[in-house]
Each structure stands twice: as C-alpha cells, then as structure tokens.
N, C-alpha and C positions, 0 to 999 in steps of 0.2 A: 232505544229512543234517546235522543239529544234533544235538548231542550237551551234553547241561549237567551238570558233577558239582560236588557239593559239598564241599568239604574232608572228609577222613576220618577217624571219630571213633574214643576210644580204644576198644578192643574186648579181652572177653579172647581170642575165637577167631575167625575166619572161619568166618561162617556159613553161606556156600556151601560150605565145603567146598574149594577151591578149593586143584589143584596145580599148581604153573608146570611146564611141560616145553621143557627146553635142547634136545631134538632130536625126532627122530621115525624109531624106525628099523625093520625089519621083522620085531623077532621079535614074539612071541605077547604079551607083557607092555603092548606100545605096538599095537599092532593092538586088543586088547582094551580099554585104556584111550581109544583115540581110539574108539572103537565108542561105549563109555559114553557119552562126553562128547556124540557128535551125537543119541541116543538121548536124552540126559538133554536138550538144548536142543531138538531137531526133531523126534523119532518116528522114523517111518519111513515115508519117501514111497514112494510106487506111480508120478508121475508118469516114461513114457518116457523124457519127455527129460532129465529129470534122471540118471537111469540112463544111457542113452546116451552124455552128454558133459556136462560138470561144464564148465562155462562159467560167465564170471565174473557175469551176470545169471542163470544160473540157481543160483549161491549165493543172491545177492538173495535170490530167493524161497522157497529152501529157510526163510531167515529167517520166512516169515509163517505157516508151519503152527502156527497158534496161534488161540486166539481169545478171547469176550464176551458185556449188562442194564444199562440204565440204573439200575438198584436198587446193582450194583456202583460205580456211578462213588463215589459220596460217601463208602463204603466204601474207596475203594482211596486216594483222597484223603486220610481222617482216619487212615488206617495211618502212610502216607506223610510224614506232616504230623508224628507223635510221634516223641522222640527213640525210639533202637534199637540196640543191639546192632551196627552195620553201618560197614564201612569207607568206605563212599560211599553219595550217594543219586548217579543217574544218570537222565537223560531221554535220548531217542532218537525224534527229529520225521523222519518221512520220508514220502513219499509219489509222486504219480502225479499226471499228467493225461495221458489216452487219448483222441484222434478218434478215428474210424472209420468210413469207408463201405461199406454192404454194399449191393450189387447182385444181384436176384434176377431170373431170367425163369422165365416161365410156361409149356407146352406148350398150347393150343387145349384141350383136354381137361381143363384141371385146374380143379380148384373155385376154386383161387387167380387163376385168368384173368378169373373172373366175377369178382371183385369188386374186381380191381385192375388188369386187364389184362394184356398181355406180360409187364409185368415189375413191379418195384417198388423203388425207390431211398430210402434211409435213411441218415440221417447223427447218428452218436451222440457225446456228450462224457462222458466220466469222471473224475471228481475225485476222488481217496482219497488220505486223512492218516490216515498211521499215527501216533500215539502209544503209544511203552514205555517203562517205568522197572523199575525195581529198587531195592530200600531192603533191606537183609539176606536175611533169606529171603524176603523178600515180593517182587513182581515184580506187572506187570499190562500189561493193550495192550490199545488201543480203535484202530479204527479207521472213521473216517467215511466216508460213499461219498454222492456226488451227482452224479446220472446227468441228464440231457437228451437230448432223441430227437426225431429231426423225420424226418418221410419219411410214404410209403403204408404202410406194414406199421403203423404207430401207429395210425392210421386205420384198415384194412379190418379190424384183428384187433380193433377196440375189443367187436364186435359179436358177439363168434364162439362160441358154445354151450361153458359150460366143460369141458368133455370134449374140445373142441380143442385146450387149452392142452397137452393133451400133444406136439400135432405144430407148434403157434405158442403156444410160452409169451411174452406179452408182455413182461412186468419180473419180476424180482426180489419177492420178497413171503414172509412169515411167518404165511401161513396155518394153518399147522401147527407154527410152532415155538410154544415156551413162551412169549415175552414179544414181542411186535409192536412192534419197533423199523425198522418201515418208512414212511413216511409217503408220501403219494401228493402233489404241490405240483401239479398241474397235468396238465390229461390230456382234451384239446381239440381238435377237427381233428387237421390232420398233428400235433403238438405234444402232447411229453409231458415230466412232470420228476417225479423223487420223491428223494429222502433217506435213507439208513438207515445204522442201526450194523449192519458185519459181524462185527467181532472187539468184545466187552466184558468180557475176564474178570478174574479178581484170583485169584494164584494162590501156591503155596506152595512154597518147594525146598530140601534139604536133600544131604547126597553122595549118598545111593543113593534118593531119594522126594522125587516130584514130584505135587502135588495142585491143582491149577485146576475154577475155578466158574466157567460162564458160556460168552458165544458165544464157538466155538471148532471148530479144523477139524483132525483127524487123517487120517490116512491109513492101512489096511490090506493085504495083501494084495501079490503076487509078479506080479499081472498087467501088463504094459505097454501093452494096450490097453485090456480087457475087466478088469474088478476083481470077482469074483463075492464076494471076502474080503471087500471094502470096502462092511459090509453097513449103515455108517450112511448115506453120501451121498457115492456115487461117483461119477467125473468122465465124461462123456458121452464115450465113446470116438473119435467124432469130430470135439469142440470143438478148437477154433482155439488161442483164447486161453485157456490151462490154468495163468496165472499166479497166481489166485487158488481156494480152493475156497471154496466157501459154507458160512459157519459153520453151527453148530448149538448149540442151549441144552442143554449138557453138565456134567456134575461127571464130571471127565477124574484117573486115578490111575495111576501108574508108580512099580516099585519096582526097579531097578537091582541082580541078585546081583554078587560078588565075584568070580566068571567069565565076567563081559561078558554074559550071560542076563537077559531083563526080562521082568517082568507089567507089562500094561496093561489097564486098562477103564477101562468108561465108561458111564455111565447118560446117557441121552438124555429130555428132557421136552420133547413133544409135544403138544396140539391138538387134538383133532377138527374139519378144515375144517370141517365141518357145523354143527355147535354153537357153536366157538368155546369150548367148556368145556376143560381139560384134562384127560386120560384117560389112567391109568398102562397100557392096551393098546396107546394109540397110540405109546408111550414103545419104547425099546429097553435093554436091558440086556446088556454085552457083556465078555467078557475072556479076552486075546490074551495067551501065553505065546512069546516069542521067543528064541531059542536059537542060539547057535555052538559048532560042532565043528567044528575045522579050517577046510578051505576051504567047507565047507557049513556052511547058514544055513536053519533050519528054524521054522515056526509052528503053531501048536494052536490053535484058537478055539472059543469055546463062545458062544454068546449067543440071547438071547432079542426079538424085533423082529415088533410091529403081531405081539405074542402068538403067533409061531410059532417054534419050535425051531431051532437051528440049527447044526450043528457044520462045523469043517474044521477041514485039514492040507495044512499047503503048505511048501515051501523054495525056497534057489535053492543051486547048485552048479558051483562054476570046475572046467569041462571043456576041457583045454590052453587056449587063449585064447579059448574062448565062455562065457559064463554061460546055464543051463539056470535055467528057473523054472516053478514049476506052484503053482495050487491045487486042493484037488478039496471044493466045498459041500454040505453034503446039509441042505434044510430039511423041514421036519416042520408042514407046513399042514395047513388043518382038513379037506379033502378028499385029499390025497393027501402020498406023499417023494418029493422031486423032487431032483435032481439038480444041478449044474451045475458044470466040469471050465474048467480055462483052465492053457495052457503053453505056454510060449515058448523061443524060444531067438535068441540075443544075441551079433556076435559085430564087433569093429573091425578094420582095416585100412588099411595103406595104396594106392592105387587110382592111377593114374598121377603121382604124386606129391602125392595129396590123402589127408585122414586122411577114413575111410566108417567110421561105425557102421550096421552093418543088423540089423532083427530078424522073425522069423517066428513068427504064434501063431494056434492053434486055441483055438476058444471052444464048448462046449456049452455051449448054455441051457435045461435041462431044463423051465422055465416056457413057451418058445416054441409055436407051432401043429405040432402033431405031422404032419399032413397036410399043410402046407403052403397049406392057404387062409388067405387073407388078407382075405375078404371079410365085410361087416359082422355077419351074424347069427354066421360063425363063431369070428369074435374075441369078440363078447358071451357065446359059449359057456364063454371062457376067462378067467372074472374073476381067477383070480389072475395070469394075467400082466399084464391090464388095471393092476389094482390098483398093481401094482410100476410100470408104465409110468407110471400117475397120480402115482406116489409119488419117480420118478427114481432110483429102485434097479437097473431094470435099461433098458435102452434097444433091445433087437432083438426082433422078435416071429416071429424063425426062430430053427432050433435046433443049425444046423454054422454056424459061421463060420473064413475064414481072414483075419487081418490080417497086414501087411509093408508096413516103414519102412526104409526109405534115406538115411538123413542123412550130405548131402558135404559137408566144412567147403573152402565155395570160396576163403575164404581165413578168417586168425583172426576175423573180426570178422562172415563172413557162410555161413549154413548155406542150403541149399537141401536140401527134404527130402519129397519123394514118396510117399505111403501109397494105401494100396490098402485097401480094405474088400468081402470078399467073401460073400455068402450063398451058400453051395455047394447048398442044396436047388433053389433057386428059378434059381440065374444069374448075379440081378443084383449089383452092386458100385457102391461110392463112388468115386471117385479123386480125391484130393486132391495138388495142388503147393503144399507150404509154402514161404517164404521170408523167413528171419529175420536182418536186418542192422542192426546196431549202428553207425548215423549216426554220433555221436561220443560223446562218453565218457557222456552223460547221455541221451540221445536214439537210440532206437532203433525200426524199421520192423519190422512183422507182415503178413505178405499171404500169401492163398489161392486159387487157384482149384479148384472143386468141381466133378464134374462127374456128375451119377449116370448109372448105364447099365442096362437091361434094359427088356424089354415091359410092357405096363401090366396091371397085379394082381401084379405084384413087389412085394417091399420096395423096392428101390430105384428104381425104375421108377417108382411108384406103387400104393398099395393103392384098392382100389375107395371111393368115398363111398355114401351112400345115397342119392344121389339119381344114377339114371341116365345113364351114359354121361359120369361125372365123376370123376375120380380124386383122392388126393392126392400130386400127381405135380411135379416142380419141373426145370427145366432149370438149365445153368450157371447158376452163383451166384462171384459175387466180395467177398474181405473183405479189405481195405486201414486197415492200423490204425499211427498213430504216435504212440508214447506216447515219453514228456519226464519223466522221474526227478528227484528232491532231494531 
C-alpha cells in the first residue's frame, strides 16, 4: 500500500466532519457512533464471511465496497488539481495479483464431455490496481482489472449459444451496464485476455450525507448465503472468491440521522443487451431505510428494477450468543406477486479448543419451478425466472433451499470451512471444502473442492439439455487460487 498526502492547508473547518475518539466503549453513544462511521465509509455488507469472522483480510476488503466511467476520471482529476477548503489531499495505491487453477471433470453424460472431454483444466491471472483519494469533501477510486486465461473452458465455451452464459459465463463484460468499460485484448484458441474499469466513481461527503456517481458496488440485505434484498447484483451463493462484487453504473445517496438510522438509494443506468441503447426500464431505482433499536437491526426497502415492484423487511437480532437474520421480498411482475423469504441463523464457539463460527438458512425462491421439472420446454415455460437467471439476480431454479457453513479457525492465520448447499424438493446438493490460509503477511491461499450430488434431471445432478440423453451435469471440480497483496 502507498499512501501520499500533501501538507495541510489552512481551513476554516473540517470538511469531513471528522471526530477523534480517545476510546471505544460499550454504551449506546459509541456503539451508535462507530455504527455511523462504517455506514458512512462501507454500507452494509451481506457477505458471510465477513459476518462470521472479522479477520484482518477481510477488513481489506470491507475497504472496496465502493465504486466507477471513464467520463469521471478527468472530472475527478480537475477537482483534485484546484485549491479547497481541505486539510490534506491524500492517495491510496493498492492492489492484487491472483493465479488460479480450476479443474473440471465431466460425467459420460454431460453435454460438457462432448466438447471437451472428462474434464477441463484452466489457468487464470488477475491484476487489479486500486486507486483512492480524498481532497475535502470530495474523494474518488478507480480501480483497473486485467485478466488472462488459458485452458479448454476458453475454447469450448468460445462457441456456446448465449443463453448458456448463464450455466458458462465466459468473462466479465458490460453488456448491460451504462458505459462499456470493458475491452476484449485477445480471445484465440485456449488463450484469452481483456481489460476493464470496475470501480470509477467521484464522490461527495459531508458528517451525516454521502453522494457518489459512477461504477460502484453496494451491498443489501441480512442474508448470508441467498440475498433476495440485494435486488441490484447479488453475490452467486456458491462463489469461491467473494473478495470483490461487480460494480454497477450508479448515482449512490446515503443520509446518516442522529440516532445511528440511514436512508440509502440508488439509481442504477442500464443497457438493453439487445440494442445496446439505454433504457430507463432496464435501469433500477431503489431506497433502503436502515434502523437500530437496541440489540436489533431492522430494514425497509422499496424499489423499482427491469420496471417491477418491489418491496421488503428484514433485520437481524442478538439472541444470547446467536444472531438471527431474515428477509421476506415480495415483487410485483407483469404476470404474477411472487415471493421470496431468506433466514438464517448464526452462532460462534469454542470447539476442542478452536474458535467455529456456524450458520444455517432456508431460502424460498418464489420465481423457482413450482413442480419441480427442470426440463427444457418447462423452464421456457418460466420466463421470469429465466430472465432473473439471465440477469444474475437470482441463481436457483428450485424453490426450498437449505444452506450451512462451518468455519474452524485451525489456527489464526488458517480457516477451513465446509458448506453444504441443499435443494430439498429435488435431493440434490453442492458440497463445498473451503480452505483459506494466509501464507505471510501479504500472500495468501484460496482453495475448493466442489462436489455435487444427486441423479440426473436434478439441479445439482444435472438439468436435462435438449439434445437427448445429455445433461448439464458436472463432477468434482477444484479451485486453487494464490493471490499476493500491495
């Protein structure tokens, strides 16, 4: 990390707003005020593991819920550049480089067998440079990303009908968002590369109001696996690597009361893939009222997304040493009100003399196959869940799920953490072995093993394709990733 500040100018006030605090203690006064402050810098993440256990890499990344337009940079630049009001100007250089080998096999049966055989092996690089600054009220962060990819999945998915991307999304891409900061460098046999801005905003803050334009990534919602709140672009409930989310082209608002209670919204500009025009239907419009009363923590959400309705109510609540959390969504689509309920419960330990966080949650997805077929003309039947699948809003095409996670810190530096993914209509489940260990102070290991289980025309098993006696069905899969911090 590189950090530059410039000597500090006279000023009549601080513009941040900004109070030192000599301690931190447990009444309501300092609970409320530290509340503010990670509200007023982060939001409010959804991701498990950060709820689970506050580890020193996952501050890191609480740091990046933030985001970005190229139209911004020269903007945030000439701000920057004139004198201001401001005690420091500040930069903040950091970033990442990420390997990764994923390893797939095949069952005889899968449509993926045909066109790559047993299995399929890929080797990925990541490069991301964050840049942030601050100059009084003004503040911005861009971060670049440059990917590299070589393996069979580069190849056999070059060809694959786009209505597959939803079971083999190849890369990254801004098909939908507002301004196409992606560029494609290369993408040839095994061999792939492209480029993109993910975070580009420039943004504004004041003690209780915080106003950001541009890509940018919030988070919604009390779920720890399943996020039905998190109705702009929620995190795949079975991804691995959940260190970053994918921004979006937002004008993002936060107004912070005087008892620790926030509004937030957010207008979302979108796309039509099709056209490439942009379309204030394809757009979302959204705003989350967040609240504290005692040890409970409650949300209101109203919004409007791809022109349908959409309210909820959710909290979370310290019951003796568990935290309880629920939401319950109801949207208002052009054929039907659908539903969809997510809750959990949350609870740590000490275990032969190791610290276990465990958690358990049911998930309704009211959009899911009410019947339980999973086969192709019945899923066609079902464009809105399609659509959302298309869209990565929601990711199960059943309608009960149970999740449960088991995180042992085998020692400070190394978690091993077991999740189970289950469709209770149908059977089948995922099982996942994580294993996340902090090499040395800057270098750190990610690895999975996946294994799905159930007969074929499950979700997890395999849904049928349309072409006879071929599934889309996957055996063990492994993901081995070593990413290197600065």
């Amino acid at each position: 990390m590189i950090s530059i500040s410039k000597p500090p100018r006279t000023c009549l006030n601080d513009p941040h707003g900004r109070k030192g605090a000599s301690r931190m203690g447990f009444d309501a006064l300092a609970r409320n005020t530290l509340l503010r402050a990670l509200r007023m810098r982060y939001g409010h993440s959804t991701r498990r593991a950060s709820r689970l256990r506050a580890s020193a890499s996952e501050t890191r990344l609480m740091r990046i819920i933030e985001t970005g337009s190229f139209k911004l940079a020269f903007l945030a630049v000439f701000l920057f550049s004139i004198p201001c009001y401001a005690d420091e100007t500040r930069f903040e250089f950091t970033g990442h480089t990420k390997t990764r080998l994923i390893a797939q096999y095949f069952p005889n049966d899968s449509i993926f067998h045909d066109l790559t055989g047993s299995n399929s092996v890929d080797v990925e690089g990541d490069l991301r440079l964050n840049l942030e600054g601050d100059r009084g009220p003004w503040s911005f962060d861009a971060s670049y990303q440059l990917f590299a990819l070589y393996g069979d999945r580069v190849e056999y998915s070059r060809n694959l009908p786009p209505s597959l991307n939803v079971i083999q999304n190849r890369f990254p891409n801004d098909t939908r968002r507002l301004f196409d900061l992606t560029s494609v460098i290369s993408d040839s046999g095994k061999f792939a590369s492209l480029h993109r801005l993910d975070r580009l905003w420039l943004g504004y803050a004041n003690e209780k109001t915080v106003v950001r334009f541009g890509r940018q990534a919030i988070s919604w919602g009390n779920g720890l696996f399943f996020a039905p709140m998190d109705v702009i672009n929620p995190f795949d409930p079975t991804a691995i690597d959940t260190e970053y989310k994918t921004g979006d082209d937002m004008l993002y608002a936060q107004y912070l009361r005087d008892n620790g209670d926030d509004f937030q919204a957010a207008i979302v500009f979108r796309r039509n893939p099709m056209t490439g025009d942009f379309e204030s239907d394809e757009g979302a419009v959204s705003i989350k009222y967040h609240g504290v009363s005692g040890n409970t923590e409650y949300d209101v959400l109203a919004a409007l997304n791809h022109d349908d309705a959409t309210i909820g109510i959710g909290g979370n609540k310290s019951i003796g040493g568990a935290v309880l959390r629920g939401d319950i969504v109801v949207t208002d689509t052009s054929s039907d009100t659908t539903v969809q309920f997510v809750s959990n419960l949350s609870y740590s330990w000490t275990w032969g003399g190791k610290n276990v966080s465990g958690a358990i949650e049911y998930y309704f997805n009211g959009f899911g196959q009410k019947d339980g077929a999973y086969d192709p003309p019945s899923l066609a039947a079902n464009p809105e869940l399609l659509d959302r699948l298309a869209r990565g809003e929601v990711f199960s095409i059943g309608r009960h799920y149970l999740a449960g996670s088991l995180m042992i810190e085998i020692s400070p530096l190394w978690l091993v953490t077991p999740n189970v993914f289950l469709n209770v209509e149908d059977g089948s489940a995922l099982v996942q072995l994580v294993t996340q260990n902090d090499l040395k102070e800057n270098l750190a290991f990610l690895g999975s093993l996946n294994v799905p289980i159930g007969p074929k025309g499950t979700e997890y098993g395999g849904i049928e394709t349309p072409v006879a006696d071929r599934y889309f069905s996957t055996d063990l899969s492994i993901f081995a990733q070593f990413a290197w911090y600065f």
